[in-house]
Every structure is written in C-alpha cells, then in structure tokens.
C-alpha positions as CSV (number, residue, x, y, z in Angstrom):
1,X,0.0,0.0,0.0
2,X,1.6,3.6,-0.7
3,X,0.3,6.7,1.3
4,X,1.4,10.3,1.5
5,X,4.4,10.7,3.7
6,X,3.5,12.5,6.6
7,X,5.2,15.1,8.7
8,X,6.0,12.5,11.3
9,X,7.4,10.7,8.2
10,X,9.0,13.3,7.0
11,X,10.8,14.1,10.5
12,X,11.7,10.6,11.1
13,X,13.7,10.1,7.8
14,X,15.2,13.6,8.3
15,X,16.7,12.7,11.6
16,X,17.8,9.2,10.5
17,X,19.7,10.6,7.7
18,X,21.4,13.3,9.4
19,X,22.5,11.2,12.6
20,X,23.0,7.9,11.2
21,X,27.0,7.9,11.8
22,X,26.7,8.6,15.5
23,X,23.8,6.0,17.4
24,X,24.1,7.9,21.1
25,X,23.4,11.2,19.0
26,X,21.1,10.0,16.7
27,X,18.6,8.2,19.7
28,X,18.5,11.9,21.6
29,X,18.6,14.0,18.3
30,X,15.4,11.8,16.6
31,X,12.9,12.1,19.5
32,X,13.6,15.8,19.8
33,X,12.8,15.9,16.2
34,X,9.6,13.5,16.9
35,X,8.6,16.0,19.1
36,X,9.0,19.0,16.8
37,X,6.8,17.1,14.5
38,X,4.1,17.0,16.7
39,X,4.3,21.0,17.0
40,X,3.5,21.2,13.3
41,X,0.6,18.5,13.8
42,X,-2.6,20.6,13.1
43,X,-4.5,17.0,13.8
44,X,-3.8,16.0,16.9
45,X,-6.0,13.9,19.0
46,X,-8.2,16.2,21.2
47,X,-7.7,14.3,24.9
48,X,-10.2,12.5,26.7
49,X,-10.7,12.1,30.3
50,X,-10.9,8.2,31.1
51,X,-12.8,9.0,34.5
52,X,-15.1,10.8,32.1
53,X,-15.9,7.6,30.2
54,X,-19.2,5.2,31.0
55,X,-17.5,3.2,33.8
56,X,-20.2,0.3,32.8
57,X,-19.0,0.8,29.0
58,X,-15.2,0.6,30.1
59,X,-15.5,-2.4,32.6
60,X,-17.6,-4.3,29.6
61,X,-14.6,-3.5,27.5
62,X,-12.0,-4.6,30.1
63,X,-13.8,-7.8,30.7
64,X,-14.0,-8.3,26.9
65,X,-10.0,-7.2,26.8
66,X,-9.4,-10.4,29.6
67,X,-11.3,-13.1,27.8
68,X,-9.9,-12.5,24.6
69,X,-6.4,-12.4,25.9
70,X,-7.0,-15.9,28.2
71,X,-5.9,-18.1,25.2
72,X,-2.8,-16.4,23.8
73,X,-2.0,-16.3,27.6
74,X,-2.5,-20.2,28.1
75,X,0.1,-21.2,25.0
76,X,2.5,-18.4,26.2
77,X,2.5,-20.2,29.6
78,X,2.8,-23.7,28.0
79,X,5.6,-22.5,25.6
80,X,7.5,-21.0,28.6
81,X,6.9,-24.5,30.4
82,X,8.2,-27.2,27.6
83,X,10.1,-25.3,25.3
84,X,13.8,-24.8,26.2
85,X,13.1,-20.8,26.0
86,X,13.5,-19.9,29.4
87,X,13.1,-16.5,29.3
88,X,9.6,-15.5,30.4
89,X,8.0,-13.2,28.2
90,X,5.1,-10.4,29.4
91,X,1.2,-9.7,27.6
92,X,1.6,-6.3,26.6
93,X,-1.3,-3.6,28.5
94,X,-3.0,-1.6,27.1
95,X,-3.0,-3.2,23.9
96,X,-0.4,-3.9,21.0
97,X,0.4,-1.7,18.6
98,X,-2.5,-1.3,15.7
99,X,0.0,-0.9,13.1
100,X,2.2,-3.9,14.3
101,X,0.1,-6.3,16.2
102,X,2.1,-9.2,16.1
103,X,5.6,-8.1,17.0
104,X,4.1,-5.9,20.2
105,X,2.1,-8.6,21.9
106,X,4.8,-9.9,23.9
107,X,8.0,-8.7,24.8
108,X,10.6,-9.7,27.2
109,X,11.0,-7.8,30.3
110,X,14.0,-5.9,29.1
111,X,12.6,-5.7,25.8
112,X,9.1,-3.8,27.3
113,X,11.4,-1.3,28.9
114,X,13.3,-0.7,25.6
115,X,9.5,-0.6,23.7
116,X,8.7,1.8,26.7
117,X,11.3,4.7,25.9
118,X,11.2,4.6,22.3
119,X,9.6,8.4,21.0
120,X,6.0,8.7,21.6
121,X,3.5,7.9,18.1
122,X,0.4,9.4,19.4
123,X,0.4,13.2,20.5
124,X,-3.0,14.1,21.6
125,X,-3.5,17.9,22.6
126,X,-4.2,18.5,25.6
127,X,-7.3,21.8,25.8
128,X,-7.2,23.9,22.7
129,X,-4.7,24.6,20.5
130,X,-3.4,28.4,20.6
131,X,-4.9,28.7,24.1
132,X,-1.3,30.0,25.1
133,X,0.5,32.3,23.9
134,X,4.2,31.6,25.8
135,X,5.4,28.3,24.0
136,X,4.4,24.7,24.3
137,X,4.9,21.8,26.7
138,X,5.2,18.3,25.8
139,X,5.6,15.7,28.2
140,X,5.1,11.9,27.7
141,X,4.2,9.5,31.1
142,X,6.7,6.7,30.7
143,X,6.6,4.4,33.3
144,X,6.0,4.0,37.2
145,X,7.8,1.5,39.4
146,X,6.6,-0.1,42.7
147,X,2.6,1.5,42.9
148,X,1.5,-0.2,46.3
149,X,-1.3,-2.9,45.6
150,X,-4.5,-1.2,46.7
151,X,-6.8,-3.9,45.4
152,X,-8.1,-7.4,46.9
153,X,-6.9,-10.6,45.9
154,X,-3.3,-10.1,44.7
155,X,-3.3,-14.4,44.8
156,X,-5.0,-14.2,42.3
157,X,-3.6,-11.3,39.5
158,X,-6.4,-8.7,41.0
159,X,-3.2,-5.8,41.5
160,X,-3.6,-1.5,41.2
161,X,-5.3,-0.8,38.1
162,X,-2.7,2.4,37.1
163,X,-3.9,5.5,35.6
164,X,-2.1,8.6,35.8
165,X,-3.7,12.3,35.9
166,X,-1.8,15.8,35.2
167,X,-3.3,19.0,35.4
168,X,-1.8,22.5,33.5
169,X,-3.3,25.5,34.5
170,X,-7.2,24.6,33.9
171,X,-6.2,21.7,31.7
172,X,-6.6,18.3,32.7
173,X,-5.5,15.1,30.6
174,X,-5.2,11.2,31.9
175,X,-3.9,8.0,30.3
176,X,-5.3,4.7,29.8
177,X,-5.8,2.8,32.4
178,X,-3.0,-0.7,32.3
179,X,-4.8,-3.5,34.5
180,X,-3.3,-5.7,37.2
181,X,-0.1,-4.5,37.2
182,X,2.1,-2.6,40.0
183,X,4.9,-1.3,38.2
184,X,3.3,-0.1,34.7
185,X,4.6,1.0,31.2
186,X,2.7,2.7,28.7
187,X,3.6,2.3,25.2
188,X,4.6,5.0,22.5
189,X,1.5,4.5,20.6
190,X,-0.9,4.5,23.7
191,X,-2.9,8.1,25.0
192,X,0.6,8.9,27.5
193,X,2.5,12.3,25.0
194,X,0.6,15.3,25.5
195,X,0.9,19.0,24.1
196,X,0.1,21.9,26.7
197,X,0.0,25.8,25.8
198,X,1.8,27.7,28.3
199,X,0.0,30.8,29.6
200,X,2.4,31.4,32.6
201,X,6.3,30.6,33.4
202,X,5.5,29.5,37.1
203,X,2.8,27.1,36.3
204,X,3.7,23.8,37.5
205,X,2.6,20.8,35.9
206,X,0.8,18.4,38.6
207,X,1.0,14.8,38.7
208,X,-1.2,12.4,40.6
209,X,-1.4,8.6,40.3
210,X,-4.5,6.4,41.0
211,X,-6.2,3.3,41.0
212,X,-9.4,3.0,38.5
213,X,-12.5,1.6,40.7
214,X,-16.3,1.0,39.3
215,X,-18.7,1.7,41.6
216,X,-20.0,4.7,44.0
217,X,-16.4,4.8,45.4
218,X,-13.8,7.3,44.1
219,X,-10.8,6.2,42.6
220,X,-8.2,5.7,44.9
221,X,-5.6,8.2,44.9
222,X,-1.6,6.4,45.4
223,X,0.6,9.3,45.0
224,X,1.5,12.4,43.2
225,X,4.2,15.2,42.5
226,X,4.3,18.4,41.1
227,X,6.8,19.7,38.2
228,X,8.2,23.6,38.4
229,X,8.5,24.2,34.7
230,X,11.2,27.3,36.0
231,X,13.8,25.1,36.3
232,X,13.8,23.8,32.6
233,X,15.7,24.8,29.7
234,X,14.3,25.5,26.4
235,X,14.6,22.6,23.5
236,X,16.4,20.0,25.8
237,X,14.6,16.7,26.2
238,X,14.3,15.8,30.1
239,X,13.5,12.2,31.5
240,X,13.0,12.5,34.9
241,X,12.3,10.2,37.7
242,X,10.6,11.8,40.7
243,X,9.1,9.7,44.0
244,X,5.3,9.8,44.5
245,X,4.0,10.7,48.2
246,X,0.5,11.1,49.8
247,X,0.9,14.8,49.6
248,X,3.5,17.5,49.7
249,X,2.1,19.9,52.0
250,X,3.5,17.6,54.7
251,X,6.8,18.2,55.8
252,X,6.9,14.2,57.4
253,X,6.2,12.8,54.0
254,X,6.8,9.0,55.6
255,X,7.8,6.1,52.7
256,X,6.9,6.9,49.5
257,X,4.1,5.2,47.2
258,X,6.6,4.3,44.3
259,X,8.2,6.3,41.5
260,X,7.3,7.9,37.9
261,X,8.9,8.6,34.8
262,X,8.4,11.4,32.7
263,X,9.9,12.7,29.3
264,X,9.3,16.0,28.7
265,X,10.6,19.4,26.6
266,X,9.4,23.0,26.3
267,X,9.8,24.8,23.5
268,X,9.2,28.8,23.8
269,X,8.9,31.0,20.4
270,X,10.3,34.5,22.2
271,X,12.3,34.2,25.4
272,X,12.4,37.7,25.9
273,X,8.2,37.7,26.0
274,X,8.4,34.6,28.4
275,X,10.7,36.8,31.0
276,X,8.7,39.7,30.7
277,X,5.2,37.8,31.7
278,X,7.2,35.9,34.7
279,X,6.9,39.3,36.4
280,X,3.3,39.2,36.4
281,X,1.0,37.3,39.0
282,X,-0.7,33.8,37.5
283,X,-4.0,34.2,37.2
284,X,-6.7,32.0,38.6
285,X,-7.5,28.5,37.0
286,X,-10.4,26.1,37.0
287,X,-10.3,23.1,36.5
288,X,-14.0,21.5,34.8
289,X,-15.3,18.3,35.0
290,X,-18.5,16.7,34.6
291,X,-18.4,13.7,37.0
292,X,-18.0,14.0,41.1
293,X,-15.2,11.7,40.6
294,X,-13.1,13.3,37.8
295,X,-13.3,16.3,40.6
296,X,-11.8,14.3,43.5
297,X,-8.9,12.7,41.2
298,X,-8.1,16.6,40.0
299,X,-8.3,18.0,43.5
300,X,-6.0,15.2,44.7
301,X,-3.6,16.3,41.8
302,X,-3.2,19.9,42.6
303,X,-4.1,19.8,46.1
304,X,-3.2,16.6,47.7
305,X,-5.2,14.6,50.0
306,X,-5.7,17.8,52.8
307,X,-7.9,21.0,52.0
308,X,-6.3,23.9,53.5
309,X,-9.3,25.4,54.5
310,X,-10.2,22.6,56.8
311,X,-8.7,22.4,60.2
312,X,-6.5,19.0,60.3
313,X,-3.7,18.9,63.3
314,X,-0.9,17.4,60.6
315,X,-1.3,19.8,58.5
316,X,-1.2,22.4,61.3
317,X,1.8,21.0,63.1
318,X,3.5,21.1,59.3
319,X,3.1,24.9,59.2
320,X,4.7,25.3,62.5
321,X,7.4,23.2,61.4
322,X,8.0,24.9,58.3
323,X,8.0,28.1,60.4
324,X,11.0,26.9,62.6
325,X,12.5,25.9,59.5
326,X,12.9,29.6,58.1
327,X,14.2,30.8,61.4
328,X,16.9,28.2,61.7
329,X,17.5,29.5,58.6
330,X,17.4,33.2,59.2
331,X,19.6,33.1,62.1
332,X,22.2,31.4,60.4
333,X,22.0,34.2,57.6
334,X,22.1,37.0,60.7
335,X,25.1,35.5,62.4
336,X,27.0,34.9,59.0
C-alpha cells in the first residue's frame, strides 16, 4: 500500500539521515525531532478524560480485553513450560500496537522497557490549541515502578489498576488505564504524550497517580508530585524520575508510594516575552469536570489529600514546622 508521507514521516527520515553515523546522537537528536513534529501537527487527538468515560462501557470493555487475551495467555504459559526458551516473556497492556500487532504482543522484560522509551506515536492535545500564547509543553508518562497494591486478591492477578492524571493550569488530561499491574509501562503508541500551551512561566505541571474503581467509590488516589516548569531549559529533552507521596504539603512525608517517569521538553517562540510575563502574577485557574469523581482525582492532583481550609492537626503542626524551618535558617544568615 503507498500513502502520503506525513510530517512525522517526513521528520523521522530527516533525523535518521542526518544522525546515522553517531547511534548515542542520533537516539537523543530523533525524539527531539519527533517532538517538533508533533508542533507542526494541526491534527492531533483532542484528549479524553478516562474518568469521564461510561465506567459500565469501560469495565464491559476490560472484561472483553481479559477473555480475549485468556488463550494467547494459556500457550504463552505452556511455551514458557516445555520449550527450552526460558526466558519468560510479558502480555503487553494496554494493547499492542495497531499498526504492528504481532511483534508488540509480547515482549521480554528488558525488551518492554526498551518498547517503553522509544519516542511517543500518538500526540494528543491537551485543551485547545493556541490557548497559550508563551510556547508549548510536551511531556510523555513513561513508566511508574513499585505503585502499592490497593486492590483485593493479589493471589490471584487482581493488583492497582494504574492511571495517571496531570493538570496544567485549567487543563486536565489522563492515560489509559493498564490492569493488574504494579509497576506499569505505557507504550509509545498509547494516549501517554501530551501538548500543553503555556500561559504562565511558574505554572507547575501536577501529577497524581490512582487506582481505577467502578462503583460509588472514588478512585483511589496512590501518590503524586508536582513539576516547576522554572527550572527547565528550552529545547532539551528531560527524562526524569521523581518519587510519589501522599501529599506535599506535609513536611513528614513518611515512605513513598513508588516512583514515575516522565519525558518532557518545552519549546518557547520568544524568550524575551516569556521573561517579561514571569513578572506578572498567575491568574486563577479552573479546572471543569463533569463527574463527582473526575473532581476528587483533580483535586488530589493539585491539592493533595488535605484541603487547606479545613482544620487537620498534621497539616497544622506542618506549618509550625515549616516556620522553625525559616528561622533556623534566618539566624544562620544574621550570624554569617
């Protein structure tokens, strides 16, 4: 079959010729060009909120998902059992890739992680295109390692159905939920690479991770983190690895809930117009939603699990704390 190349297309072979001679260079120099591809996209995927979705619809289809994948599951297990291939190999979640379904149904543990970090397929934009004026963010959810298991009957396979929430200003995007699994990857061409407009330099992107549950109960929150975009450099590519914890307004955090990995890269038209609106105050954001639980998983992304305008004695005892903190510090700076 021939098609028109597309701008991705175009991009891809660019970046291969041009880097071909140097593999280290190439790898970092053909997903920055991936992602200025996707800055030219004029079709990107508008996103969808999973928690928006007919939780009756997506269970059907998960139950659908989990029949369906029983028998390629059964001769994987009996090929790993009698064949002298001892190398077990793992059912790729969501799904496999549509345009290469049968080289991305299984992979190797080692080979998931390499499928993992490859550049991201599917860009999906994330509110409306030209809503800000400052530049662009793009940041891709990779992986997260060691989520806690927050549902019944790990024995048998029922583990943290993984979704992960970020919220930009009044922007609010989520990934596909992966099933059963505590430490989950999400593939280049699944819903995780998503295209902000940036309206402010000191709005931070927020993070939260969470378990999907049907039913009158809210989804149940595991962790989150918060990402000051000030720190970043223009037209680098960053993967970062930051640990998740119940909340950050807390100055005894306690363990943490696992970690998550994020790629992400900003890209911003006219500096000197960036600095100029960093003296300015951020304005007010709100964040819509149609469903009472949508609200709850947002809140828990910007605001963690405590409301500041409820009374609640650890949050109290952590302003005190972070009172004695500045004037440890302040005396310090006086005596110097």
């Amino acid at each position: 079959r021939i098609r028109l190349a597309s701008e991705f297309d175009i991009a891809f072979m660019k970046s291969l010729a041009k880097n071909k001679t140097s593999s280290n260079r190439a790898n970092v120099a053909l997903q920055t060009t991936l992602i200025q591809s996707g800055a030219g996209n004029k079709n990107l995927k508008p996103a969808q909120l999973i928690t928006e979705r007919d939780e009756n619809l997506l269970a059907a289809e998960t139950s659908v998902k989990a029949i369906v994948s029983l028998p390629p599951i059964a001769q994987e297990s009996m090929r790993y059992l009698f064949s002298n291939d001892t190398e077990k190999r793992i059912f790729v979640k969501p799904f496999a890739d549509p345009a290469r379904p049968e080289e991305t149904t299984w992979f190797t543990e080692e080979g998931l992680h390499q499928e993992c970090y490859k550049p991201s397929t599917n860009w999906i934009q994330a509110g409306q295109a030209g809503s800000g004026s400052l530049g662009k963010v793009y940041l891709e959810v990779l992986e997260c390692r060691g989520l806690p298991n927050t549902d019944a009957g790990e024995s048998i396979g029922n583990k943290t159905d993984a979704f992960i929430s970020l919220v930009y200003g009044d922007i609010m995007v989520q990934t596909e939920v992966i099933d059963d699994v505590c430490s989950p990857m999400w593939m280049p061409w699944s819903s995780r690479a998503f295209v902000f407009q940036m309206s402010h330099p000191s709005t931070a992107i927020y993070i939260g991770v969470a378990d999907y549950d049907v039913g009158p109960l809210e989804h149940e929150c595991i962790g989150r983190v918060a990402i000051d975009m000030g720190k970043f450099f223009p037209g680098t590519l960053y993967t970062l690895t930051f640990k998740l914890f119940e909340s950050s307004n807390l100055t005894e955090k306690g363990e943490d809930s696992g970690t998550i990995t994020v790629r992400l890269r900003i890209e911003i038209p006219n500096e000197k117009k960036y600095l100029m609106e960093g003296w300015k105050a951020p304005g007010r954001n709100w964040v819509n939603s149609q469903q009472w639980k949508s609200h709850r998983v947002a809140k828990y992304c910007v605001d963690g699990p405590h409301d500041e305008e409820v009374f609640e004695m650890r949050l109290f005892r952590s302003h005190i704390n972070e009172l004695l903190t500045q004037k440890t510090y302040l005396s310090y700076a006086i005596s110097d």
